[in-house]
C-alpha positions in Angstrom: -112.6 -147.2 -185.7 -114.7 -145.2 -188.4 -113.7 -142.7 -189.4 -116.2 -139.5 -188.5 -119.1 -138.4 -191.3 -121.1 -135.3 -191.7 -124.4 -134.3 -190.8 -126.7 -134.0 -194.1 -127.6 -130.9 -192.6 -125.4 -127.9 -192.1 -125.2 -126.6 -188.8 -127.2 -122.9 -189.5 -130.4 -125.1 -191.2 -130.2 -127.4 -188.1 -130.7 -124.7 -185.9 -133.6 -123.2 -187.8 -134.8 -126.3 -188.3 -135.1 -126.4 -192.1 -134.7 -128.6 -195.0 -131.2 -128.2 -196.2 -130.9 -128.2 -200.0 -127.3 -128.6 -201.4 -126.6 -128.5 -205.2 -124.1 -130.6 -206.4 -121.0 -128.6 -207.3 -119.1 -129.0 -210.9 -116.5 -131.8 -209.4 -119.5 -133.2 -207.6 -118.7 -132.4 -203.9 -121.0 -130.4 -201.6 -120.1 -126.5 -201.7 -123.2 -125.2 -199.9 -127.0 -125.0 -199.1 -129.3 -123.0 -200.9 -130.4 -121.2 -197.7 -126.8 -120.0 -196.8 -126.4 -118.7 -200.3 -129.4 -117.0 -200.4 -128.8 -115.6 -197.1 -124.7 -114.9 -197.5 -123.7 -117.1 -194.6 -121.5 -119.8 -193.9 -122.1 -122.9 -194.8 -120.2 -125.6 -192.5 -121.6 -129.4 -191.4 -120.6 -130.4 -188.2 -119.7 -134.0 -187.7 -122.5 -136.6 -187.1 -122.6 -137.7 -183.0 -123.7 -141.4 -183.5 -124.7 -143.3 -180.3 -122.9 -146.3 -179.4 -124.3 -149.6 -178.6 -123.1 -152.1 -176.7 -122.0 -155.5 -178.3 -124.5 -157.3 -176.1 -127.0 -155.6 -177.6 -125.0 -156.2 -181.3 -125.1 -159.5 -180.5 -128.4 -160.3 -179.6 -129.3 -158.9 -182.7 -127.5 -160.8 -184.7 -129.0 -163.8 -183.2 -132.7 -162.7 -183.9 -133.8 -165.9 -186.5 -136.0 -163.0 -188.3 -135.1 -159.6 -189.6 -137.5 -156.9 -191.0 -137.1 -156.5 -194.8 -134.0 -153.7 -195.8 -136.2 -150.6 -197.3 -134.8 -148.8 -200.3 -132.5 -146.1 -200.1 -134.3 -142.9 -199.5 -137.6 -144.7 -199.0 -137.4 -144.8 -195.1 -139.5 -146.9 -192.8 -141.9 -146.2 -190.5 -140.9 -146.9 -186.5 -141.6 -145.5 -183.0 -140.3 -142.6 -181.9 -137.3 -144.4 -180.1 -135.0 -141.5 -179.9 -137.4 -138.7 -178.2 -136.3 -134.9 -178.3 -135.9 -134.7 -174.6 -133.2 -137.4 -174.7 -131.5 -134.8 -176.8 -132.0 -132.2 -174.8 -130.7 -134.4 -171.7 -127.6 -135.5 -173.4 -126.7 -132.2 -174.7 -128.0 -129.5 -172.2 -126.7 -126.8 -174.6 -128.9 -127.9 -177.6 -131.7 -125.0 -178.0 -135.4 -126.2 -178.5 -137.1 -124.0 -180.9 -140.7 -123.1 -179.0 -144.0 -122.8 -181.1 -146.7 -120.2 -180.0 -149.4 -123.1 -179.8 -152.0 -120.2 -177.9 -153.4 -119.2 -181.7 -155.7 -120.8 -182.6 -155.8 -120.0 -186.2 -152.1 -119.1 -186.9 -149.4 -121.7 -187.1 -145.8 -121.4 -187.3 -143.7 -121.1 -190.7 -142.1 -124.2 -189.7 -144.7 -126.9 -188.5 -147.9 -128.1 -189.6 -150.1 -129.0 -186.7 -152.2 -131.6 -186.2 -155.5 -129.4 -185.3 -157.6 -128.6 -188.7 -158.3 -124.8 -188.0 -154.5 -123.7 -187.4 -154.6 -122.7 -191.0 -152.7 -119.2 -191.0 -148.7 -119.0 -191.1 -147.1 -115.4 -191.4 -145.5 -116.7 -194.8 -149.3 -117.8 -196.4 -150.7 -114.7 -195.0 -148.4 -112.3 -196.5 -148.4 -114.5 -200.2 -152.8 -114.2 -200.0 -152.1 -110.7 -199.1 -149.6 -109.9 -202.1 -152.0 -111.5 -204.5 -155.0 -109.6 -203.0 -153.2 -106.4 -203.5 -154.7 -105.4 -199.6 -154.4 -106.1 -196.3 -157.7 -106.7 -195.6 -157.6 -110.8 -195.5 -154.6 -110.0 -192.8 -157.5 -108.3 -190.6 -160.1 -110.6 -190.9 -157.7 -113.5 -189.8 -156.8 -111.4 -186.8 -160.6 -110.6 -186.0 -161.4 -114.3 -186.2 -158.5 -115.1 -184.3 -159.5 -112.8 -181.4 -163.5 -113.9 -181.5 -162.7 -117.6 -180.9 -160.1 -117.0 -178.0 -161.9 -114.5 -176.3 -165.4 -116.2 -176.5 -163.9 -119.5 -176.1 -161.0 -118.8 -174.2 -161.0 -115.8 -172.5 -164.4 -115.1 -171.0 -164.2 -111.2 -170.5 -167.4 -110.2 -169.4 -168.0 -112.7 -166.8 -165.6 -115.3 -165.5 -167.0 -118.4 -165.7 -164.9 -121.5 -164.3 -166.1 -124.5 -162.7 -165.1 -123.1 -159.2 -167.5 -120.3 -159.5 -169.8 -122.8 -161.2 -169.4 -124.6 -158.1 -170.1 -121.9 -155.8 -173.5 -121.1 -157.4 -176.3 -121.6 -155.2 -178.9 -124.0 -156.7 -182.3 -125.3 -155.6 -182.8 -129.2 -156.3 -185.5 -129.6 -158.6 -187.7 -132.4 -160.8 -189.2 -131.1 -163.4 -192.5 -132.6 -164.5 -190.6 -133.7 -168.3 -187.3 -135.1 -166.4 -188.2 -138.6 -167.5 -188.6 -137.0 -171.5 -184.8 -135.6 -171.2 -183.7 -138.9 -169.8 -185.7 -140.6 -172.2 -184.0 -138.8 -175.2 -180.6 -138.7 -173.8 -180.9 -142.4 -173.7 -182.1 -142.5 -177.7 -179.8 -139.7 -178.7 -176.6 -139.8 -177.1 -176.3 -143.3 -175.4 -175.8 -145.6 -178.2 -172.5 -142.4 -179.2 -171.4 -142.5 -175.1 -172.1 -146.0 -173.5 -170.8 -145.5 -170.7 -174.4 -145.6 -168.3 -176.2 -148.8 -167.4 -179.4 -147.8 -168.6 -181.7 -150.0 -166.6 -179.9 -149.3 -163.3 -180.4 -145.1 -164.0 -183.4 -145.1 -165.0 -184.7 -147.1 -161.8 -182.8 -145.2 -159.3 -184.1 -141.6 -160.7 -187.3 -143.0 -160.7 -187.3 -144.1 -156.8 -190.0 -142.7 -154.7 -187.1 -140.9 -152.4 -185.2 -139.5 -155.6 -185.1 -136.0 -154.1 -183.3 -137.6 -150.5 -181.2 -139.5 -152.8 -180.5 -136.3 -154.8 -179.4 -134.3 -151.4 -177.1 -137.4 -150.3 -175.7 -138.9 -153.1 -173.6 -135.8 -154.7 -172.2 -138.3 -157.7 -175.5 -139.3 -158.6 -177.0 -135.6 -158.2 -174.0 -134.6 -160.5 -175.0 -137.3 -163.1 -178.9 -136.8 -163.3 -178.5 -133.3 -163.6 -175.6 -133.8 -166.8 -178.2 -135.7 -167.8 -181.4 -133.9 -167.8 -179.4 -131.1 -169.5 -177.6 -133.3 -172.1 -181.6 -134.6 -173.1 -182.9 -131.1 -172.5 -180.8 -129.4 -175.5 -182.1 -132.5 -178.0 -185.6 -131.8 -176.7 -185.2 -128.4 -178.0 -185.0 -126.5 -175.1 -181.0 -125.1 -175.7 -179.8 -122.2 -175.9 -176.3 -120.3 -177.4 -176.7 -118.1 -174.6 -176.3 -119.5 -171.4 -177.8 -118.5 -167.9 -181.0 -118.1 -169.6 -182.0 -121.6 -170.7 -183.1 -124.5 -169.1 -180.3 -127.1 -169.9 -177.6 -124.5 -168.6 -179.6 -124.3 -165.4 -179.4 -128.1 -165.1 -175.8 -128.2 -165.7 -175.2 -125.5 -163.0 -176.5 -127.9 -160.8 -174.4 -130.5 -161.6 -171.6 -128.7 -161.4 -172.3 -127.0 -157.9 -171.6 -131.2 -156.8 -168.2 -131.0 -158.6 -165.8 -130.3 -155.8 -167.2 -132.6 -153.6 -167.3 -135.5 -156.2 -163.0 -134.0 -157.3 -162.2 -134.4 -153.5 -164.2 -137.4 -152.6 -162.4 -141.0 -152.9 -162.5 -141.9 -156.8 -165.7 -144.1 -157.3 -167.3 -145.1 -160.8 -170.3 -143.0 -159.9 -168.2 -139.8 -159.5 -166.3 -140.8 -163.2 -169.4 -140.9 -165.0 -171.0 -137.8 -163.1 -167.6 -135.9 -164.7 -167.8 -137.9 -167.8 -171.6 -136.5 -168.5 -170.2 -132.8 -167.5 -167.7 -133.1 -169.8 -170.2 -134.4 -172.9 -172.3 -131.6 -172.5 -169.7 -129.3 -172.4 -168.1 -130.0 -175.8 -171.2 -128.7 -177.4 -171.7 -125.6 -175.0 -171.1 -122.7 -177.3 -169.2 -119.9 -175.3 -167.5 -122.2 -172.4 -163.8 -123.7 -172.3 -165.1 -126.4 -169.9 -164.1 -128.9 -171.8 -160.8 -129.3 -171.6 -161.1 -129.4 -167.9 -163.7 -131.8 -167.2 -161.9 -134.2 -169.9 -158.6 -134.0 -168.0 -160.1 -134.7 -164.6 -162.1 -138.0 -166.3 -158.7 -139.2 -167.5 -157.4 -138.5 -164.4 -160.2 -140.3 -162.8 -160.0 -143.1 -164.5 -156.1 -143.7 -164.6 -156.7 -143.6 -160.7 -159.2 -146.5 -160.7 -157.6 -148.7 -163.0 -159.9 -149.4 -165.4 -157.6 -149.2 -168.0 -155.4 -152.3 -167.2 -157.6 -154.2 -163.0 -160.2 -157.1 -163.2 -163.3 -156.3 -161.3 -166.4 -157.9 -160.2 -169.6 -157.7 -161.7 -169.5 -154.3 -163.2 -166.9 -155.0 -165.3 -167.9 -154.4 -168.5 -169.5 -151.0 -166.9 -166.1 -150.2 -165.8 -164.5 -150.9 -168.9 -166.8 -149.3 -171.6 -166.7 -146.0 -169.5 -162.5 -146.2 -169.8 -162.9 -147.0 -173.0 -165.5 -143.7 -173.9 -163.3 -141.2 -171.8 -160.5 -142.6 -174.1 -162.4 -141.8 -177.2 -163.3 -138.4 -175.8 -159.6 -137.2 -174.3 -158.0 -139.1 -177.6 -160.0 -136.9 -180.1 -159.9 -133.6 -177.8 -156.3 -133.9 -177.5 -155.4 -134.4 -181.4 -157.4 -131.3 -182.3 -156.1 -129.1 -179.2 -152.4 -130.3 -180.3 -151.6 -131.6 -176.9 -150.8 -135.3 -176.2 -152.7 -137.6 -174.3 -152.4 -138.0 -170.5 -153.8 -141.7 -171.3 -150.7 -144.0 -172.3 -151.4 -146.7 -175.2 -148.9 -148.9 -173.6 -150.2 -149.4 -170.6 -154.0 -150.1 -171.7 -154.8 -154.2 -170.8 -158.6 -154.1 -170.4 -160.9 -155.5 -173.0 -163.5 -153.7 -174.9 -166.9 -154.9 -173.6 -170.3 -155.4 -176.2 -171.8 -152.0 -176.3 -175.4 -153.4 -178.1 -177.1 -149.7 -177.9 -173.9 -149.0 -180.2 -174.2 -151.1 -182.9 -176.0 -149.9 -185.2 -177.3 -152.7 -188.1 -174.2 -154.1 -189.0 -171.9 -150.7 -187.3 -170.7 -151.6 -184.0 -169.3 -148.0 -183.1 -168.2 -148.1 -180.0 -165.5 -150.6 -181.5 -165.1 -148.3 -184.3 -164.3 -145.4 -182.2 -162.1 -146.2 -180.0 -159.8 -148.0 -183.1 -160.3 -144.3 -184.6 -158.5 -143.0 -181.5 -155.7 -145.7 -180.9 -154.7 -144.2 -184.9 -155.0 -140.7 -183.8 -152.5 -141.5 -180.7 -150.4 -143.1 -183.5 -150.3 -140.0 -185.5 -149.7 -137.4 -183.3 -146.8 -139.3 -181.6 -145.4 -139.8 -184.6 -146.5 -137.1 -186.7 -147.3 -133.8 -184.6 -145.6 -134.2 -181.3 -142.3 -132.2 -181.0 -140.2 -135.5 -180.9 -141.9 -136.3 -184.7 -141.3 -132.5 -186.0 -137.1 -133.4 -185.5 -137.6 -136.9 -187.5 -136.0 -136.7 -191.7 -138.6 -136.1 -194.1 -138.2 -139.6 -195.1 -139.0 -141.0 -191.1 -142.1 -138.8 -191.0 -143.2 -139.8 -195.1 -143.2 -143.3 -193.9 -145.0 -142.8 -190.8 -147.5 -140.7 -192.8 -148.4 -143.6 -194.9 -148.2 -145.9 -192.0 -150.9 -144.0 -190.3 -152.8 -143.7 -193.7 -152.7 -147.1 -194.4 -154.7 -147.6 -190.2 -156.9 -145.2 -191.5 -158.1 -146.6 -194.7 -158.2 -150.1 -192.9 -160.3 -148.2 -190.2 -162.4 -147.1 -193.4 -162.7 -149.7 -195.1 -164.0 -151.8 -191.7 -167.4 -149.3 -191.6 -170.4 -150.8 -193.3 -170.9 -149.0 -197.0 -174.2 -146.7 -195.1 -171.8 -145.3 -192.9 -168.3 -145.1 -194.4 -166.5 -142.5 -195.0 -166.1 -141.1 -199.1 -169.4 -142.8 -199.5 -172.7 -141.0 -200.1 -174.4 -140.8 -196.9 -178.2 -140.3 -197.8 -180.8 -138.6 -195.8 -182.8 -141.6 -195.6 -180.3 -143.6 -193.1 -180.6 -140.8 -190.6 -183.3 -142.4 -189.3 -182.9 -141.6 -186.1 -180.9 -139.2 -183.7 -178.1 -141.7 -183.2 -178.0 -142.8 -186.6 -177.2 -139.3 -187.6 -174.8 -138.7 -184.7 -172.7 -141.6 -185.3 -172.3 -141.0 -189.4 -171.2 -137.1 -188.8 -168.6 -138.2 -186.7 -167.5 -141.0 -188.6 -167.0 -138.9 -191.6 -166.0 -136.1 -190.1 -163.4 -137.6 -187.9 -162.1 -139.4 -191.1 -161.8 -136.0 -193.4 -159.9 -134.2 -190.2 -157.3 -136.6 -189.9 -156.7 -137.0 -193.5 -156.4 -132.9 -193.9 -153.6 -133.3 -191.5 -151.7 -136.4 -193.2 -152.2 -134.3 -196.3 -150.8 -131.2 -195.3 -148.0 -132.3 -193.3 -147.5 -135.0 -196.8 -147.4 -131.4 -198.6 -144.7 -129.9 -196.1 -142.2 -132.7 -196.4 -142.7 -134.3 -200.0 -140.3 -134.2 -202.8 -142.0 -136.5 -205.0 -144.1 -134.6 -207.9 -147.2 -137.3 -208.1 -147.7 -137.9 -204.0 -147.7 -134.0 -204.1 -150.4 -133.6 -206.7 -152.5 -136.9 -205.1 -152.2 -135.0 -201.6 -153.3 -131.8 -203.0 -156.1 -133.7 -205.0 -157.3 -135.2 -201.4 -157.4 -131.8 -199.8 -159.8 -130.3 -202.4 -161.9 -133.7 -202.7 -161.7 -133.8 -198.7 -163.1 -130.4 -198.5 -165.9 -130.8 -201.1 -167.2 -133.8 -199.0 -166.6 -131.7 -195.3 -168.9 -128.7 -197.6 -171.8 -131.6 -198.5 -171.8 -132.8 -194.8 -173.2 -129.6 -193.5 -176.9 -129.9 -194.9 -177.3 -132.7 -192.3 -176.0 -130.5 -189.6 -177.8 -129.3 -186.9 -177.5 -125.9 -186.2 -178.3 -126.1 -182.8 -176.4 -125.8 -179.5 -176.0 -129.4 -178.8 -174.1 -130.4 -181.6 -170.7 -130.2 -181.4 -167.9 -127.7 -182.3 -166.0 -129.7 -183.9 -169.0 -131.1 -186.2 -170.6 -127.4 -186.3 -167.5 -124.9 -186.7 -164.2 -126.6 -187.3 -164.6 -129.2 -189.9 -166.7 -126.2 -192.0 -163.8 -123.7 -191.2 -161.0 -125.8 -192.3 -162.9 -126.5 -195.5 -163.6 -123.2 -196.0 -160.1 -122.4 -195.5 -158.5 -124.7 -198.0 -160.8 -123.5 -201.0 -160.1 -119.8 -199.8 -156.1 -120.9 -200.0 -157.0 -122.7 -203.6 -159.3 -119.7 -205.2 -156.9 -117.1 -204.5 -153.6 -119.3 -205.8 -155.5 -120.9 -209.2 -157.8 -118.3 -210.1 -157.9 -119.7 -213.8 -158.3 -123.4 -212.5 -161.5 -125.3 -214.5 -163.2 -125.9 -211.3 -162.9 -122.8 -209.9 -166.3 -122.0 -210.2 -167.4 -125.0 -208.0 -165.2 -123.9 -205.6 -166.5 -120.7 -205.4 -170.1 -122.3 -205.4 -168.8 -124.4 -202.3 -167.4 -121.3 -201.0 -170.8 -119.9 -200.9 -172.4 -122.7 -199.4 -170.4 -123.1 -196.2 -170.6 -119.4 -196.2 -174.3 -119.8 -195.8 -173.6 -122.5 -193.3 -172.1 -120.0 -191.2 -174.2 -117.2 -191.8 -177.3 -119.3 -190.4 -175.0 -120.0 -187.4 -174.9 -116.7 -186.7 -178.7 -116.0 -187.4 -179.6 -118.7 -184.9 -177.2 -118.0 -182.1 -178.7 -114.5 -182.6 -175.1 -112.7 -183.0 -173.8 -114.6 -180.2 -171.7 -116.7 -182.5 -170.5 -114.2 -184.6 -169.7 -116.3 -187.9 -171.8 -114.4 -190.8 -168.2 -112.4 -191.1 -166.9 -115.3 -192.5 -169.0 -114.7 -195.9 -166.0 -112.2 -196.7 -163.4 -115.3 -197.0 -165.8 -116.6 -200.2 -166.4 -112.6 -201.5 -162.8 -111.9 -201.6 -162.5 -115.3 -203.8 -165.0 -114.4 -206.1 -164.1 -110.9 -206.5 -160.5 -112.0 -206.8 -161.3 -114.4 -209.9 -163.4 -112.4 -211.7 -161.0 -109.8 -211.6 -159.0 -112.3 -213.5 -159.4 -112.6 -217.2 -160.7 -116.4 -218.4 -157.9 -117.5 -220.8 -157.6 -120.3 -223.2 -154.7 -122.7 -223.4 -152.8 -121.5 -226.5 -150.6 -124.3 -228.6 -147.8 -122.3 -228.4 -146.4 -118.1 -228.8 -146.5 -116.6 -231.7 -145.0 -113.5 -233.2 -148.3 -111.3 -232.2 -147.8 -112.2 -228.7 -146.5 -109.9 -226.4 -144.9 -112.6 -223.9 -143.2 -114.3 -226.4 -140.2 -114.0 -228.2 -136.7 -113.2 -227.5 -137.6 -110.5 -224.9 -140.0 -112.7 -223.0 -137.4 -113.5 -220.6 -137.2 -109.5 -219.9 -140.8 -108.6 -219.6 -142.4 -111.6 -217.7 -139.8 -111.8 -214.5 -137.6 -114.3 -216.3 -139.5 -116.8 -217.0 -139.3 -118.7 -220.5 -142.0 -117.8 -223.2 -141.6 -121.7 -224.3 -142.0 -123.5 -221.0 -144.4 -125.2 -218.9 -145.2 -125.1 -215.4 -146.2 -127.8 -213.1 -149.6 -126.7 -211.4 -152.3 -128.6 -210.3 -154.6 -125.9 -211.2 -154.7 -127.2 -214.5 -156.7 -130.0 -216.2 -154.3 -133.1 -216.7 -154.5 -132.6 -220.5 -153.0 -129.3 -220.1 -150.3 -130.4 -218.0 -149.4 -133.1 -219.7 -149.2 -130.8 -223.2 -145.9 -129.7 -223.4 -146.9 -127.0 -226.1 -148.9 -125.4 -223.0 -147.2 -122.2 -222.2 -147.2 -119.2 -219.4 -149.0 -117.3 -222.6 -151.8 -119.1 -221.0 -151.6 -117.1 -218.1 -151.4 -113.7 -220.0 -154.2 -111.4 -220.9 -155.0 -111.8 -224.2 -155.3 -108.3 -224.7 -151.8 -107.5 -223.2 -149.8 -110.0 -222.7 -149.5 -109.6 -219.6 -150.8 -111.4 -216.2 -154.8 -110.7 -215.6 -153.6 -110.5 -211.4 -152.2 -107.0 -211.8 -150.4 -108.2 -208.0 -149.2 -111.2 -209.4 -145.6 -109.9 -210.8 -145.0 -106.7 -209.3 -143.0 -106.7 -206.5 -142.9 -110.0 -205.5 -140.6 -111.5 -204.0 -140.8 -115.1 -204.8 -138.7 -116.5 -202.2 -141.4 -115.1 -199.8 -144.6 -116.6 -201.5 -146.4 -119.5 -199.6 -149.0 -120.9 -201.1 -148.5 -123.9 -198.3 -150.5 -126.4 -200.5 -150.6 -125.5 -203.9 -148.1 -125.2 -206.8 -148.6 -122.0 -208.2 -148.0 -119.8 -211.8 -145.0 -118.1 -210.0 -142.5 -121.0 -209.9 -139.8 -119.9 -212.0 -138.3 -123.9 -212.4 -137.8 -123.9 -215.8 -136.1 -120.9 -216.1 -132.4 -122.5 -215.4 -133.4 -125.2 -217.8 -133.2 -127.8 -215.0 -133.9 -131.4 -216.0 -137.5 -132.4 -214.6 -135.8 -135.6 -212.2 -134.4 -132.5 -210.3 -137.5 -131.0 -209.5 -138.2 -130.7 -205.6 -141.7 -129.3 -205.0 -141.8 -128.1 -201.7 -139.2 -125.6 -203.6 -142.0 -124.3 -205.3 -144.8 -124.7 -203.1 -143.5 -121.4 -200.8 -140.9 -122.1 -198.0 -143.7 -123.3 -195.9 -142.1 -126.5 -197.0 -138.7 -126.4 -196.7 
């Protein structure tokens, strides 16, 4: 029999569900954590429960002919999720989950980095922004924000609006004299991004003789014309941000007034693609949490009809592009809503039909798309969901570069016009499609690789796939900032292009500015700052203060304000006797930290900090000595600081002369990481 080993977590930093850090003692055997010594507590590691397999199952294995290369200690591997957290809870009824308020939707928890882009906000990060701003007032504005989006988007105060009142509404049939121009640009616009019509076979039944009998009979088809006069009436330019008093909304109404019949009718592909147009035009309806519904009850749908995994007869491929667009939508709505799927990978067994109104030139997207949602199912099952978040830091490091390597294969795949990190000119947004497909190519690209790069940030110890994941969230904002002079600011395009690729941009400068105020770039971030500032401020201007988003402006005022408060300073060669934070006494006056050391910040240039004559001199006012953020060293509590993505000046490694192979960052990149 083995003998029993230890958990390489103590028992307190399991239940809190922390890193935990144990320095070696003088003889070389574990003494305690960091965390328990910091907090005065206990430190005691309960044996390790092991599962026991059978010897069948030993056995087989050791018959298998082929066996998957040993990785390197410490390097870990990426695999399924085999052992799921419910399985814990199952086998040990008295293990307590830790819950996560997942209602915010800007604030995330201390502990967890989320897979949606605009869950920015932990109490930790708050409160370090807040120390270095020397007010409260960034604390306000993320609370304001918070409660704008959830009560316009969530909460719908001033008049409940659901799709059972929807339903209830009285509406008159009508056919409008440009019907067949909405149809006309639905089909040039958004087709060739949804496929999931025959073209021919709508357009000749809504232009039938009896249409309006057909209308009155035929409640999928009545819910499906209507979806789609109002999709084709927002690109004609008839939409609105403020619904009931524009045309498209009116045609949506209708549609939905046929929605309970077509939810408790038998499940037909008319009725799926009646809810499936509902549920497009309500992912770029400003003001309405419809979206979420209406993609559920397609998913639902479609489960029911098996499209996902039964032959059929001649409308087939019909059958299976529409399965195969509702996946696209519920895969991408779920990943940013931090939910799973309802729609299992496993049990998908259909093929994936030629779309030709999707392939653009050599870009068949349809294709494209759905691969980009089979990786985003990989990710959040092994990255996001609450299974992944128990996983070592080594299981989820290897999964993260598992899912990156999908997604720069997905990349690479794209023809050079429309891939992703490549310069998309104005000149291939020839048409409406053209332009709809590229902004969510790139776009979906840059949101999944914010969240490999933050969650890389939260669990890394390695120094160089720190800085190269920092790096990629600065680049990966730039690129989100260039986007947005090709966006539409218009009702019809979606949140997700409109707001919440912008926001998350905006929020990872804002994070940057305010923790490298000295950094060489800074003013191009500030310049970028400005930009999606204005991006937002025009939002706000053509929704008429319905979308109230010129607020925003204040994240990129603060910034500036905040670095030109600090003094520029030049990288000195060394301290000398005329300078205040050198000497003996250095230690003393600047918090402890050595006069004659370097600290590890990507805010500088590479030449800096690769100089090891650089100093924290070049953080001091040249006039003083001391730090131009006059909130920088008083009363901070360094424990406490959270920079979440950035090493910052207030890392204090160096002081206890620690060797540079011992140098964890998420130690120093606030306990957002730990």
């Amino acid at each position: 029999m083995e003998s029993p080993r230890l958990n390489k977590s103590c028992d307190q930093c399991r239940n809190r569900k922390v890193r935990c850090i144990v320095p070696p003692s003088s003889d070389g055997r574990a003494v305690a954590c960091t965390h328990c010594i910091k907090r005065n507590e206990t430190c005691q590691f309960s044996n390790l429960k092991r599962r026991l397999r059978s010897r069948g199952i030993a056995s087989q294995e050791g018959r298998t002919t082929t066996a998957p290369s040993t990785p390197q200690k410490g390097s870990g591997s990426f695999k399924t999720l085999s052992d799921l957290f419910i399985d814990r809870l199952l086998s040990s009824p008295s293990e307590s989950p830790v819950p996560y308020d997942e209602f915010s939707v800007l604030k995330a928890h201390d502990d967890r980095v989320p897979s949606s882009g605009i869950a920015f906000f932990s109490p930790k990060r708050v409160d370090s922004l807040v120390k270095r701003l020397g007010n409260t007032h960034l604390r306000e504005l993320v609370h304001q924000i918070d409660r704008t989006i959830r009560t316009r988007l969530l909460a719908r105060p001033e008049k409940e609006i659901s799709l059972y009142s929807l339903a209830k509404v009285q509406t008159e049939l009508e056919i409008g004299s440009d019907a067949d121009s909405h149809m006309q640009r639905y089909f040039e616009v958004l087709h060739p991004v949804y496929p999931f019509l025959d073209k021919r076979a709508f357009q000749e039944k809504a232009a039938s003789s009896n249409l309006f009998q057909v209308l009155e009979t035929d409640f999928a088809f009545c819910g499906l014309y209507y979806a789609v006069l109002a999709l084709g009436c927002q690109y004609n330019g008839f939409g609105s941000f403020i619904p009931d008093n524009n045309r498209p909304w009116k045609f949506f109404q209708i549609a939905l007034s046929r929605l309970d019949w077509i939810l408790m009718s038998t499940e037909s592909l008319a009725s799926l693609q009646a809810i499936t147009a509902m549920a497009i035009f309500a992912t770029s309806a400003f003001g309405h949490s419809l979206d979420q519904t209406l993609i559920a009850e397609a998913s639902r749908m479609v489960l029911a009809l098996r499209y996902h995994k039964s032959t059929f007869g001649e409308d087939s491929a019909l059958c299976y592009r529409t399965f195969w667009v509702i996946y696209h939508l519920e895969k991408r709505y779920c990943f940013q809503a931090r939910q799973s799927s309802v729609i299992a990978d496993y049990d998908i067994g259909c093929p994936i039909p030629p779309a030709p109104d999707s392939i653009i030139g050599e870009y068949n997207w349809l294709l494209s798309s759905v691969r980009f949602s089979r990786i985003l199912s990989i990710a959040y099952a092994s990255l996001f969901s609450v299974s992944a978040s128990t996983q070592s830091d080594d299981t989820l490091l290897a999964s993260v570069d598992h899912v990156h390597t999908l997604l720069e294969e997905w990349r690479q795949c794209i023809p050079l016009d429309f891939r992703p990190k490549e310069h998309l000119q104005r000149r291939q947004l020839n048409d409406g499609a053209s332009k709809e497909i590229a902004l969510r190519t790139h776009y979906y690209y840059y949101h999944l690789t914010i969240a490999l790069s933050r969650l890389t940030l939260h669990v890394s110890r390695d120094v160089a796939k720190s800085e190269n994941a920092m790096r990629t969230l600065l680049d990966t904002a730039r690129s989100i900032i260039d986007l947005t002079r090709f966006i539409d600011v218009e009702p019809y395009t979606p949140t997700f292009i409109l707001a919440i690729l912008p926001l998350s941009a905006l929020f990872i400068l804002f994070d940057f500015a305010i923790h490298h105020p000295t950094d060489p770039e800074i003013r191009s971030y500030l310049t970028l700052l400005d930009i999606v500032a204005g991006h937002f401020s025009q939002l706000d201007h053509a929704s008429k203060g319905v979308i109230p988003s010129s607020y925003l402006s204040e994240f990129s005022h603060m910034a500036r304000q905040y670095v030109q408060s600090v003094p520029k300073q030049t990288p000195t060669t060394g301290p000398t006797s005329d300078d205040p934070g050198a000497g003996p006494g250095a230690d003393e006056t600047n918090g402890g930290h050595s006069g004659s050391t370097s600290v590890p910040m990507l805010a500088t240039s590479t030449a800096i900090a690769a100089d090891p004559s650089f100093t924290d001199t070049a953080l001091q006012s040249p006039q003083t000595g001391e730090t131009g953020d006059p909130t920088l060293m008083e009363g901070l509590d360094y424990n406490s600081l959270d920079s979440l993505y950035f090493l910052t000046p207030d890392s204090d490694f160096w002081a206890g002369g620690r060797s540079f192979d011992q140098f964890d960052p998420r130690e120093f990149y606030g306990e957002i990481f730990l």
